[in-house]
VMD Tcl script that builds the backbone (N, CA, C; Angstrom):
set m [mol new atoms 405]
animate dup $m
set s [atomselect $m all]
$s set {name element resname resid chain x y z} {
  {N N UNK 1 A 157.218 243.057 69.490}
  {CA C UNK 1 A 155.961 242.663 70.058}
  {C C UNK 1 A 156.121 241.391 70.865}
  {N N UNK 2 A 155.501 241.738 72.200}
  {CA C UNK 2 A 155.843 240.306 72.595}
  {C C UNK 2 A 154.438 238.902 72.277}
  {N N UNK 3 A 155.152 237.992 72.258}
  {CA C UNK 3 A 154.620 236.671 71.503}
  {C C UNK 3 A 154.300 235.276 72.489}
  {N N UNK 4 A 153.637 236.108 74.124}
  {CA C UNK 4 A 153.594 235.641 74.817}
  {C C UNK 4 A 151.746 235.016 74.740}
  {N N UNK 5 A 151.546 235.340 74.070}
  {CA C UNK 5 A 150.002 235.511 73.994}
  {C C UNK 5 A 148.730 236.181 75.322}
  {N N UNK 6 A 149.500 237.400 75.506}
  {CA C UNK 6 A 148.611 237.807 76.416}
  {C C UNK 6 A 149.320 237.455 78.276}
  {N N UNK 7 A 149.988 236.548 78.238}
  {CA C UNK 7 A 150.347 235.893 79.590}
  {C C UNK 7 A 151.118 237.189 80.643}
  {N N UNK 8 A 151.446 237.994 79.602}
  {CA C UNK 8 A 152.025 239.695 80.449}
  {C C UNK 8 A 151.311 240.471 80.617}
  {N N UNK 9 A 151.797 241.601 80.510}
  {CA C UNK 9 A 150.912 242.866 80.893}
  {C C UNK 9 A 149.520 243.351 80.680}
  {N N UNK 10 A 148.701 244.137 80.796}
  {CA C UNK 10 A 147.611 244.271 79.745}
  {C C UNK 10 A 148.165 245.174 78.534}
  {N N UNK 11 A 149.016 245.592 78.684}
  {CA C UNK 11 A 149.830 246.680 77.253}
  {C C UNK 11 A 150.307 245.493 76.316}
  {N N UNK 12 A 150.848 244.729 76.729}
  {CA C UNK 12 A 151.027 243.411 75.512}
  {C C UNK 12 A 150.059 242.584 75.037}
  {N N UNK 13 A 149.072 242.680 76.122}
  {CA C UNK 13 A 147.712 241.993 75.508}
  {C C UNK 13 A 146.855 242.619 74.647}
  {N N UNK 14 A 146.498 243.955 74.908}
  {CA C UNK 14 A 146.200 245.122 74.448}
  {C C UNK 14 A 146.639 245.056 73.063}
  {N N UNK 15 A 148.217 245.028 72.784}
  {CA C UNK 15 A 149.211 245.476 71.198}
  {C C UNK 15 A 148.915 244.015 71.139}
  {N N UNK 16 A 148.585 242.813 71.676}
  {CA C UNK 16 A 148.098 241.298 70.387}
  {C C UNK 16 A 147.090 241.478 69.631}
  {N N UNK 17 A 145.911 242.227 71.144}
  {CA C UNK 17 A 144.764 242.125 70.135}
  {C C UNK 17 A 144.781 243.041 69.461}
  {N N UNK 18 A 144.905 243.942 69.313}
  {CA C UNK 18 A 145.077 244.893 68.347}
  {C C UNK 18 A 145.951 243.960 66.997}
  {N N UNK 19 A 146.809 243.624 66.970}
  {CA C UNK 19 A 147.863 242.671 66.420}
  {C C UNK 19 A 147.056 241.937 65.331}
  {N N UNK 20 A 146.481 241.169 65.949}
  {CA C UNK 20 A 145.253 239.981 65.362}
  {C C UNK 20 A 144.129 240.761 64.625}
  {N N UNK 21 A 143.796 242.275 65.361}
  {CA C UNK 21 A 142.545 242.376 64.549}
  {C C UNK 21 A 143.289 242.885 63.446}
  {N N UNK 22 A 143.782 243.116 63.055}
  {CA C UNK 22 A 144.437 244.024 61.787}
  {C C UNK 22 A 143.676 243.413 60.958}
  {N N UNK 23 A 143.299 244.353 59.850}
  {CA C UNK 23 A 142.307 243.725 58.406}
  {C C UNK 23 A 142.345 242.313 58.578}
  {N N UNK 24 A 143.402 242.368 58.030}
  {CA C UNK 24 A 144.313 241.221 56.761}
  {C C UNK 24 A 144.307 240.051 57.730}
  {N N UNK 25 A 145.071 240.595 59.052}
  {CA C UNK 25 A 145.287 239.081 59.878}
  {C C UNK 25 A 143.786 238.608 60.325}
  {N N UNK 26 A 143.071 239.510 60.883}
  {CA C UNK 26 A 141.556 238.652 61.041}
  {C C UNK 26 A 141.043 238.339 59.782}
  {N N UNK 27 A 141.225 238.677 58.846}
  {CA C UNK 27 A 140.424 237.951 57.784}
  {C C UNK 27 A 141.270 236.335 57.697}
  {N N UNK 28 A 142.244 236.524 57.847}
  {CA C UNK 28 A 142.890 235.128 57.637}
  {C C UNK 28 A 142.513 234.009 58.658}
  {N N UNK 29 A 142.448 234.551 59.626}
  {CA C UNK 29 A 141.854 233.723 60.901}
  {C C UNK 29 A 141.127 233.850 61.015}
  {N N UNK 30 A 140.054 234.466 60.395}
  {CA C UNK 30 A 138.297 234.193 60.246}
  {C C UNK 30 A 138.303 232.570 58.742}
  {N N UNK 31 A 138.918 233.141 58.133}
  {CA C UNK 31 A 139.232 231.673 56.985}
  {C C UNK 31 A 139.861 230.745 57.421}
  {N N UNK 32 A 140.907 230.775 58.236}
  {CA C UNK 32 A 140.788 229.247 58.920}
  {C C UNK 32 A 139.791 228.312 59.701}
  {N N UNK 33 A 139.189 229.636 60.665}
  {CA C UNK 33 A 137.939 229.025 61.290}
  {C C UNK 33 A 136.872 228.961 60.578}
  {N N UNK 34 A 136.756 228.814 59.453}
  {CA C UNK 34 A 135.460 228.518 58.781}
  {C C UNK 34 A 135.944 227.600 57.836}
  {N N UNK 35 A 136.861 227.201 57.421}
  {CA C UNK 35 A 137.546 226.045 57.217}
  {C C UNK 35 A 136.824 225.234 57.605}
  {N N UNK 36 A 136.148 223.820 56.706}
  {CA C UNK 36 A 135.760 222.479 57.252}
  {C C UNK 36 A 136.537 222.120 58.237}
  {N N UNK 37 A 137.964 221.705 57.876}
  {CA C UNK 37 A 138.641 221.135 58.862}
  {C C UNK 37 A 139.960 221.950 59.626}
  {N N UNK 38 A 139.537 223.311 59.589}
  {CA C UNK 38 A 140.521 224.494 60.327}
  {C C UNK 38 A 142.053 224.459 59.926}
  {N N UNK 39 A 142.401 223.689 58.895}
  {CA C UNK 39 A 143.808 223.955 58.073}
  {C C UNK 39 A 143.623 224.173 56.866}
  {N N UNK 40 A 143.331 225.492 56.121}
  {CA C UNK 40 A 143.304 225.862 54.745}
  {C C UNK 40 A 145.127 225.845 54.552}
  {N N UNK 41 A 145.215 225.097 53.035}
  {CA C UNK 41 A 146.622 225.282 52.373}
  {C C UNK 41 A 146.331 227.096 52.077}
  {N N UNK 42 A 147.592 227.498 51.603}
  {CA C UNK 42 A 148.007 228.507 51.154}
  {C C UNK 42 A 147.372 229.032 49.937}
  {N N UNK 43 A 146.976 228.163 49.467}
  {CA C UNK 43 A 146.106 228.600 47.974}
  {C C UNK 43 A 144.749 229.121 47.929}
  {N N UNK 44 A 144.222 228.468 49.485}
  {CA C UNK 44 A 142.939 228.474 49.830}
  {C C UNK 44 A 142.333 229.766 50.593}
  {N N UNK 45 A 143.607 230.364 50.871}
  {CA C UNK 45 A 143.390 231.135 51.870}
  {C C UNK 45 A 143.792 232.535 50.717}
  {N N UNK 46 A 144.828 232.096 50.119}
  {CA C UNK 46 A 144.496 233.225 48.959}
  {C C UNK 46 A 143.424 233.002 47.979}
  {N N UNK 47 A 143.016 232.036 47.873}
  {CA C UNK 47 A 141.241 232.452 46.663}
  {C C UNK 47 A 140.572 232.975 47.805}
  {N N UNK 48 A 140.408 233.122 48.969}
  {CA C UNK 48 A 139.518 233.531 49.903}
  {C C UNK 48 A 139.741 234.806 50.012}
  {N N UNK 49 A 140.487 235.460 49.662}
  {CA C UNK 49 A 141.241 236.824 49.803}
  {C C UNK 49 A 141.376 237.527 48.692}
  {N N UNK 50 A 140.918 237.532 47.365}
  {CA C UNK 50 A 141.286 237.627 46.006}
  {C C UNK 50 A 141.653 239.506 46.181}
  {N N UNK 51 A 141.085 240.440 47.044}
  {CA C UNK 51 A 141.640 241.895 47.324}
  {C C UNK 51 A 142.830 242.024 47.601}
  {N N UNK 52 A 143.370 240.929 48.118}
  {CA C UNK 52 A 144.738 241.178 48.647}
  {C C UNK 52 A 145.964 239.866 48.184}
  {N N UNK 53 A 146.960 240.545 47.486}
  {CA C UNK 53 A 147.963 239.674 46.945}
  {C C UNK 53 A 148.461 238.938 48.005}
  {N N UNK 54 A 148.861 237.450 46.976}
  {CA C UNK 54 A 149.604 236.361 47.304}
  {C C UNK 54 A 149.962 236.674 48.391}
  {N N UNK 55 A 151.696 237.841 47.872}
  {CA C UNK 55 A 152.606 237.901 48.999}
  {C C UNK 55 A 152.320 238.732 50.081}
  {N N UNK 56 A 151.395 239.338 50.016}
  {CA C UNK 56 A 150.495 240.056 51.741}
  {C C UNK 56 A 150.080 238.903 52.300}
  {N N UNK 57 A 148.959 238.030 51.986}
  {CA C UNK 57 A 148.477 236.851 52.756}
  {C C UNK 57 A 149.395 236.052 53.111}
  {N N UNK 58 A 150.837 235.661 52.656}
  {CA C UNK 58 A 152.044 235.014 53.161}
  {C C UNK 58 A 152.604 235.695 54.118}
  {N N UNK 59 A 152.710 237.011 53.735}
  {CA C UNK 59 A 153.708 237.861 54.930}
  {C C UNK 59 A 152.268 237.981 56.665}
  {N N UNK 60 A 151.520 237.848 56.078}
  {CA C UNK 60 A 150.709 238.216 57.702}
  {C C UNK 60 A 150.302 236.334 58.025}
  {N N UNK 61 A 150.555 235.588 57.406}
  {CA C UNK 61 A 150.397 234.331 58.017}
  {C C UNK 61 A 151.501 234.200 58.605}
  {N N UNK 62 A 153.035 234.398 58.019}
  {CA C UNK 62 A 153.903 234.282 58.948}
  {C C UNK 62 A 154.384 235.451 59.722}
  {N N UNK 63 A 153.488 236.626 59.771}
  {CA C UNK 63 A 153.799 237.144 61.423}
  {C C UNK 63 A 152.630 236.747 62.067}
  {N N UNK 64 A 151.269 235.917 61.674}
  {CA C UNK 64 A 150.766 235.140 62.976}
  {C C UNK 64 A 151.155 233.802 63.354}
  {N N UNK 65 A 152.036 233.441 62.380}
  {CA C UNK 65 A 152.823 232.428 63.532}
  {C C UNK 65 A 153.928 232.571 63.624}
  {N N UNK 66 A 154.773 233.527 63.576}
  {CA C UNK 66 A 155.279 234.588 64.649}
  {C C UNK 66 A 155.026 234.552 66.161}
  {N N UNK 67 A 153.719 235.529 66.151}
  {CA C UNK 67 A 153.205 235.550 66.811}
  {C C UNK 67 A 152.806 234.117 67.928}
  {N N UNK 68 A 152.717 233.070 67.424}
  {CA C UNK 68 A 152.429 232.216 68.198}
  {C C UNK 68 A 151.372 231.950 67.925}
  {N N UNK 69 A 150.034 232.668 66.742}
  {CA C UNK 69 A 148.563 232.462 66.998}
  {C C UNK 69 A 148.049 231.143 66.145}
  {N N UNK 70 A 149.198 231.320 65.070}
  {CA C UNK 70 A 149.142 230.211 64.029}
  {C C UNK 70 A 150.133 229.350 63.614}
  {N N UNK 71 A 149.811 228.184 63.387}
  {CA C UNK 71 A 150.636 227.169 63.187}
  {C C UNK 71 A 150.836 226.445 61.194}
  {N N UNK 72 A 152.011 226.008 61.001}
  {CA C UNK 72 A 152.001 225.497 59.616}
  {C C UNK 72 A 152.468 223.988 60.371}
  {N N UNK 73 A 151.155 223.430 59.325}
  {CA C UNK 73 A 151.484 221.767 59.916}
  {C C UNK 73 A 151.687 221.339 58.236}
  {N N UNK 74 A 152.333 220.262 58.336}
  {CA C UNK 74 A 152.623 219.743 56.896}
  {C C UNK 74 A 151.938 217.960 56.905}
  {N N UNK 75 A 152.281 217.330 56.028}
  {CA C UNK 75 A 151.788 216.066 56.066}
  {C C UNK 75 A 152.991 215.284 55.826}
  {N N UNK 76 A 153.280 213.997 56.078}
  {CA C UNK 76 A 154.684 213.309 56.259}
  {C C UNK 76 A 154.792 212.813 54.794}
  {N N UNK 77 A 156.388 212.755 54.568}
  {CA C UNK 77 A 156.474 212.463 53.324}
  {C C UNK 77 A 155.644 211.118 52.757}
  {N N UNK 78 A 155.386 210.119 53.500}
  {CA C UNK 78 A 154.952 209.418 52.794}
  {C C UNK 78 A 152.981 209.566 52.537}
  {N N UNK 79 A 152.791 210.768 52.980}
  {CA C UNK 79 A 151.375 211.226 52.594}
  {C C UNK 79 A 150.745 212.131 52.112}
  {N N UNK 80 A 151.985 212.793 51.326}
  {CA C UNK 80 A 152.100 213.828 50.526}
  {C C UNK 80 A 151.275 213.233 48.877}
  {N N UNK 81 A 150.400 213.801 48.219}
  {CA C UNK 81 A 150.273 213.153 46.798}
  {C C UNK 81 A 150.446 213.951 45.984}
  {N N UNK 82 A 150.958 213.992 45.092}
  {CA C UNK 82 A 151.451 214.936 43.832}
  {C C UNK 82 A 149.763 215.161 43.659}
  {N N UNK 83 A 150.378 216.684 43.323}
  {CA C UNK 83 A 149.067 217.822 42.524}
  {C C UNK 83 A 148.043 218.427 43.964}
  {N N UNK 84 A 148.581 217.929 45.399}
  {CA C UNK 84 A 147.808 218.536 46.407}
  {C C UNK 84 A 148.728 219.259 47.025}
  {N N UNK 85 A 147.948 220.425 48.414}
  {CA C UNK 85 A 148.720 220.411 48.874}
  {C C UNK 85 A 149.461 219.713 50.191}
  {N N UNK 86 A 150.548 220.134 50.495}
  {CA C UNK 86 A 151.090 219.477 51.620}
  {C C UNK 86 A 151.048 219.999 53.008}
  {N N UNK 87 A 151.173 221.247 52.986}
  {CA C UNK 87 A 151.360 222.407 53.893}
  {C C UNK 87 A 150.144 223.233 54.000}
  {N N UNK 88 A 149.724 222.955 55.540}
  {CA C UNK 88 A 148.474 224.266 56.352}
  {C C UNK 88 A 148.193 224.888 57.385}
  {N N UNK 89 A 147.599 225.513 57.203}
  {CA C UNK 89 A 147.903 226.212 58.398}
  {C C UNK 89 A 146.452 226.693 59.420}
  {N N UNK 90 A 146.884 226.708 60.944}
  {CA C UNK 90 A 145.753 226.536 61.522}
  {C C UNK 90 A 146.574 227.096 63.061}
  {N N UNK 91 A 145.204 227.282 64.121}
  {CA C UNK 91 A 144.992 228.251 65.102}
  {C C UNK 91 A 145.868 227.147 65.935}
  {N N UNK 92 A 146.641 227.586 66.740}
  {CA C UNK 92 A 147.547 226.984 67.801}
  {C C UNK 92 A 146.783 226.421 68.546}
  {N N UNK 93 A 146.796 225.800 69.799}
  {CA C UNK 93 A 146.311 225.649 71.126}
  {C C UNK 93 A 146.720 227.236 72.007}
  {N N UNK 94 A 147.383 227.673 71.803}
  {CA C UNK 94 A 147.150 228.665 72.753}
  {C C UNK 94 A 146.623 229.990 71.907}
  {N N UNK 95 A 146.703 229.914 70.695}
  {CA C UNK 95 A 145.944 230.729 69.878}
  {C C UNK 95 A 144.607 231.126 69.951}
  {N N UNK 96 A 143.748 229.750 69.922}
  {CA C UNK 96 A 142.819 229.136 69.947}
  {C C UNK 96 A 142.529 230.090 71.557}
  {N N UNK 97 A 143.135 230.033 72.192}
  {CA C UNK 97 A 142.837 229.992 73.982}
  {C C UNK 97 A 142.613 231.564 73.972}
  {N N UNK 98 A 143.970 232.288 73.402}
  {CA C UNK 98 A 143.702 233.633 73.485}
  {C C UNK 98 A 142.969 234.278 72.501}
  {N N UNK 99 A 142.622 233.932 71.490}
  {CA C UNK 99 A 140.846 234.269 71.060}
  {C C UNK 99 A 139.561 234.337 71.192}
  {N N UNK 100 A 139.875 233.355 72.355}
  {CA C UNK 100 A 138.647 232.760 72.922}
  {C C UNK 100 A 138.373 233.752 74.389}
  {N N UNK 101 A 139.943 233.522 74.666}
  {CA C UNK 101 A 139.563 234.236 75.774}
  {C C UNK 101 A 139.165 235.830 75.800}
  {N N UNK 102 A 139.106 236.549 74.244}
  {CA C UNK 102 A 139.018 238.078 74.148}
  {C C UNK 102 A 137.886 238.264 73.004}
  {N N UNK 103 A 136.924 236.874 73.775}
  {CA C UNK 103 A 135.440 236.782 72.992}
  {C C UNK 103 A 135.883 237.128 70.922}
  {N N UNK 104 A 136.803 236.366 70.346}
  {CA C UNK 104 A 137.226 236.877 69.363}
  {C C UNK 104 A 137.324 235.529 68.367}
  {N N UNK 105 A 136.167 234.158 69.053}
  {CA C UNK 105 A 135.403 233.262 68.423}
  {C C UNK 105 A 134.280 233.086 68.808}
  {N N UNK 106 A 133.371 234.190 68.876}
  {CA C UNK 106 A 132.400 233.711 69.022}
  {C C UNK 106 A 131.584 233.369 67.490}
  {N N UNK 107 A 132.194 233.840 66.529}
  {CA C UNK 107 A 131.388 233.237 65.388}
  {C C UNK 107 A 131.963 232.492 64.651}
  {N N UNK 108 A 132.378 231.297 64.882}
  {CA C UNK 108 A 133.002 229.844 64.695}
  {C C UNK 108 A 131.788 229.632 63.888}
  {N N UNK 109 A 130.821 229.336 64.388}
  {CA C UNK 109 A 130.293 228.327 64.041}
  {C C UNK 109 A 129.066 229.064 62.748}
  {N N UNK 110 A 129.139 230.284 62.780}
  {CA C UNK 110 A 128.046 231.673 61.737}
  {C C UNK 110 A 129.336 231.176 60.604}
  {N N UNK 111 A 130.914 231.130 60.900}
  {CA C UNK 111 A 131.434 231.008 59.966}
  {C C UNK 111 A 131.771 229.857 58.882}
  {N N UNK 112 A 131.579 229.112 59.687}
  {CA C UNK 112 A 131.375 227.837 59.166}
  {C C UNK 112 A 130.252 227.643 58.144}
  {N N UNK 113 A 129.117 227.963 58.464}
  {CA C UNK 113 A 127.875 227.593 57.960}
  {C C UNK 113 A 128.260 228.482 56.927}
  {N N UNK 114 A 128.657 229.891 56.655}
  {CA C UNK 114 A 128.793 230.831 55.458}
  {C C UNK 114 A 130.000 230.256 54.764}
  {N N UNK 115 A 130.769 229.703 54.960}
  {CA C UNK 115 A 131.630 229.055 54.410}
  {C C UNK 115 A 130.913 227.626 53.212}
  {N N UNK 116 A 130.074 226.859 54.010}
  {CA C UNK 116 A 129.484 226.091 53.246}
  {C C UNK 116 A 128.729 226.864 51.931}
  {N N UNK 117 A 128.487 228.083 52.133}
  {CA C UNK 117 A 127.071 228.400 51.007}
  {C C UNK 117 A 128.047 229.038 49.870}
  {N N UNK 118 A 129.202 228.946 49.937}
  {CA C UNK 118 A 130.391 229.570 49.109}
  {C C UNK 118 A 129.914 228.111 47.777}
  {N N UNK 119 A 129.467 229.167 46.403}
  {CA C UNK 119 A 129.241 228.293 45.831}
  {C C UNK 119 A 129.854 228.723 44.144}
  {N N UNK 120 A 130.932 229.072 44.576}
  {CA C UNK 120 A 131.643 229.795 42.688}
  {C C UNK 120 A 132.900 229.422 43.525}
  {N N UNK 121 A 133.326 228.094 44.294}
  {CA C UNK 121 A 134.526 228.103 44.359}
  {C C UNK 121 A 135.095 227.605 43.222}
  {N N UNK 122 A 136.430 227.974 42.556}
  {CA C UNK 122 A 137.578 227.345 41.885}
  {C C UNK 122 A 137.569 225.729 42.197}
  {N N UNK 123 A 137.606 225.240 40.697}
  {CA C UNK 123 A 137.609 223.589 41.014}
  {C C UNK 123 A 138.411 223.292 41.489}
  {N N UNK 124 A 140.097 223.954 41.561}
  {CA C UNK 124 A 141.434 224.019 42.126}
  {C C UNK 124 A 141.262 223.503 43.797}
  {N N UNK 125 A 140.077 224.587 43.972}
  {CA C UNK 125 A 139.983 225.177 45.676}
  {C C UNK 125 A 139.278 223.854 46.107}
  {N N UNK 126 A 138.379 223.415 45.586}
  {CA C UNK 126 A 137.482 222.529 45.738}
  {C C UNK 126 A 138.234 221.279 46.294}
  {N N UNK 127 A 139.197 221.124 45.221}
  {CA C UNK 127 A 139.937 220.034 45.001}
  {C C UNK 127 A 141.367 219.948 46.584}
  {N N UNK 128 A 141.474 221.175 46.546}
  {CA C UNK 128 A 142.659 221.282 47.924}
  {C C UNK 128 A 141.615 221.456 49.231}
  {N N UNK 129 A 140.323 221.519 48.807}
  {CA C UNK 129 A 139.341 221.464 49.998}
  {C C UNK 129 A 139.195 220.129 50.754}
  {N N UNK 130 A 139.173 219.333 49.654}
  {CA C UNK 130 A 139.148 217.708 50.596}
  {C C UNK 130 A 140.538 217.206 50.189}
  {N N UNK 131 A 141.613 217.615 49.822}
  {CA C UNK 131 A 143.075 216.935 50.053}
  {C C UNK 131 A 143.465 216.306 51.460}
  {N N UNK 132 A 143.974 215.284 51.450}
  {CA C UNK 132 A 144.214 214.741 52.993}
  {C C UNK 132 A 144.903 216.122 53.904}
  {N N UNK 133 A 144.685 215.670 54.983}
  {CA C UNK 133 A 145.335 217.149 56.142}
  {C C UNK 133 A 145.647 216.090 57.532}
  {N N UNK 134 A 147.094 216.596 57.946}
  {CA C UNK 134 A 147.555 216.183 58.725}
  {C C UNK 134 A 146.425 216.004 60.179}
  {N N UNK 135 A 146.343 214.999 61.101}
  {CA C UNK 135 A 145.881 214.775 61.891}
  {C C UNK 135 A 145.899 215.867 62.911}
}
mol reanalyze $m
mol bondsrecalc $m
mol representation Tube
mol addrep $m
């Protein structure tokens, strides 16, 4: 697949979006963008997912950044704190661009607000909800 984000043919743009909508991968990138601050850790994104195991939500985060759509940012060692996490993950700049550009955020902001009314989160989740996150 090419991992150009759209910048080729319409047959490669065509097999991204198709790519992205897959269940699993839009649900994951619907949970980042409704993310307070658009980098859910790994833990977060699996309590958000509880239908689908651990190692599925790992294997389609890293073929969307693969893909180029998503990024893993970490925090520097000296701002790491024991018992959080360190590592998250979030929509590229050109990710961001080619979603946008295939009307495929327009509910940013419906998601956000449903994100807030989430109210049986895990104290765990809660707790990696406001953990520091890289700039």
């Amino acid at each position: 697949m090419s991992t150009d984000l759209g910048t080729g043919g319409s047959a490669d743009t065509r097999e991204l979006v198709h790519f992205v909508t897959q269940q699993t991968r839009f649900a994951l990138l619907t949970n980042i963008l409704q993310h307070p601050r658009q980098l859910p850790s790994m833990y977060e994104l699996e309590q958000l997912n509880p239908s689908v195991s651990d190692a599925t939500v790992y294997k389609h985060i890293q073929k969307l950044i693969e893909a180029g759509i998503v990024n893993e940012v970490a925090l520097s060692d000296d701002q790491r704190r024991q018992g959080y996490p360190w590592k998250f993950y979030g929509l590229t700049d050109d990710g961001r661009e080619f979603l946008k550009a295939h009307n495929l955020l327009e509910a940013e902001e419906t998601l956000q607000r449903i994100y807030e009314t989430i109210s049986d989160k895990p104290e765990k989740m809660v707790k990696y909800e406001n953990a520091p996150r890289p700039e």
